[in-house]
C-alpha positions in Angstrom: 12.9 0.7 0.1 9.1 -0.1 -0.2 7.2 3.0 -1.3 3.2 3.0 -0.4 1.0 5.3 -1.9 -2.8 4.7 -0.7 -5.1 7.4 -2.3 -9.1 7.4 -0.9 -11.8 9.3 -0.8 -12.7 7.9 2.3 -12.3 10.7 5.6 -9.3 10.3 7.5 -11.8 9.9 10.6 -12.9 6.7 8.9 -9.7 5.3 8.6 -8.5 3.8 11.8 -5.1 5.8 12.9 -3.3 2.6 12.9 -2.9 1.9 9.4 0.0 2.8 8.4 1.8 1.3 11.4 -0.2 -1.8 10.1 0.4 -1.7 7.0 4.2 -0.8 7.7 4.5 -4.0 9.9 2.5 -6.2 6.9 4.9 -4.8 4.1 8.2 -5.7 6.2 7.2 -8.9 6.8 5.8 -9.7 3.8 8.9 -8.8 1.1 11.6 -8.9 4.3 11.8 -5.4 4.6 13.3 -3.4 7.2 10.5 -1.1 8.8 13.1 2.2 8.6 13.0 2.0 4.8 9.6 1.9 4.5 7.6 4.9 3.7 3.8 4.4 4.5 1.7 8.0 2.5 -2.0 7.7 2.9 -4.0 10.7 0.6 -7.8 10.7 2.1 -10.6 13.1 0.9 -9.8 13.0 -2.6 -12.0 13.6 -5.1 -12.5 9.7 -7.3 -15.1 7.4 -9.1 -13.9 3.4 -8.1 -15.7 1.0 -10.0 -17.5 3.5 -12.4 -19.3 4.9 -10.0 -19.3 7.9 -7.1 -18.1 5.7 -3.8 -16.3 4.6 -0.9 -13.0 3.5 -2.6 -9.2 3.0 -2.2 -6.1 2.3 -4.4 -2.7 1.0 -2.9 0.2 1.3 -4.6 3.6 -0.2 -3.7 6.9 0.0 -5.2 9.8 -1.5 -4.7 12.9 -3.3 -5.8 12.9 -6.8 -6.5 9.9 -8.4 -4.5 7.5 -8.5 -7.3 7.5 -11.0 -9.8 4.0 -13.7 -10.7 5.3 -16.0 -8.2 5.3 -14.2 -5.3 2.7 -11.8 -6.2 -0.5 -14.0 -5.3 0.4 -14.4 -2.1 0.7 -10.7 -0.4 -2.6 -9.7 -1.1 -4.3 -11.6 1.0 -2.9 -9.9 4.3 -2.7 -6.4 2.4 -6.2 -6.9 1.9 -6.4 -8.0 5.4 -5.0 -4.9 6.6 -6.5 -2.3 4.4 -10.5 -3.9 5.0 -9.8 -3.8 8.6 -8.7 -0.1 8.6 -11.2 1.0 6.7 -14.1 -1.2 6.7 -14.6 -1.1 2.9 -15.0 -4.4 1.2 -12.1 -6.4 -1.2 -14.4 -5.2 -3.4 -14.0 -1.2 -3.2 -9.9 -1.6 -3.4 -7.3 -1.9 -5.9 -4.0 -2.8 -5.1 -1.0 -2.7 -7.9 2.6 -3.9 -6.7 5.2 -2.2 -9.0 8.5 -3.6 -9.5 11.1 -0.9 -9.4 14.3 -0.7 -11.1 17.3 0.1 -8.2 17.1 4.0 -9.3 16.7 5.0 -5.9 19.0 6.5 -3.2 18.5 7.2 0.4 21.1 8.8 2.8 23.3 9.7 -0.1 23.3 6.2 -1.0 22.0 4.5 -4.1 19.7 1.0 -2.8 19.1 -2.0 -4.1 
């Protein structure tokens, strides 16, 4: 059950309205995920300094169990980045992504997953 957190003080007019469908589709075919566990949560207009400075800037975070490991991890960020500097036309440069491996603590329709 991918979680995605994305947090920007970007204007969510200058985010394209697509990209959490994007970015949904990306994630599930990425780490094999089915789209209905998949929870996409984009936070715009925050208040944030990215790179030590006041500007443009995002951070996407994704957890979830058992994708994430040095192996694999080089090779989704190119299409998460992909995804993110289409959406919001802000360079590689401007966003941080962190993958977080999560223990199988986590439950959905009264069910624990893993």
């Amino acid at each position: 059950m991918p979680l995605c957190y994305i947090f920007t003080n970007l204007k969510d007019s200058e985010i394209s309205p697509d990209l959490e469908e994007n970015l949904e589709e990306c994630i599930s075919k990425l780490m094999n995920k089915p789209k209905e566990r998949i929870t996409v949560m984009l936070n715009t207009g925050i208040r944030m300094r990215f790179g030590g400075k006041k500007q443009p800037g995002m951070v996407c975070n994704i957890h979830s169990i058992a994708v994430f490991d040095e192996k694999r991890n080089p090779g989704y960020f190119p299409q998460l980045f992909d995804v993110l500097t289409s959406a919001t036309k802000l360079p590689a440069s401007s966003i941080t992504i962190e993958l977080t491996d999560l223990p199988a603590h986590m439950a959905l329709n009264g069910a624990a997953l893993s």
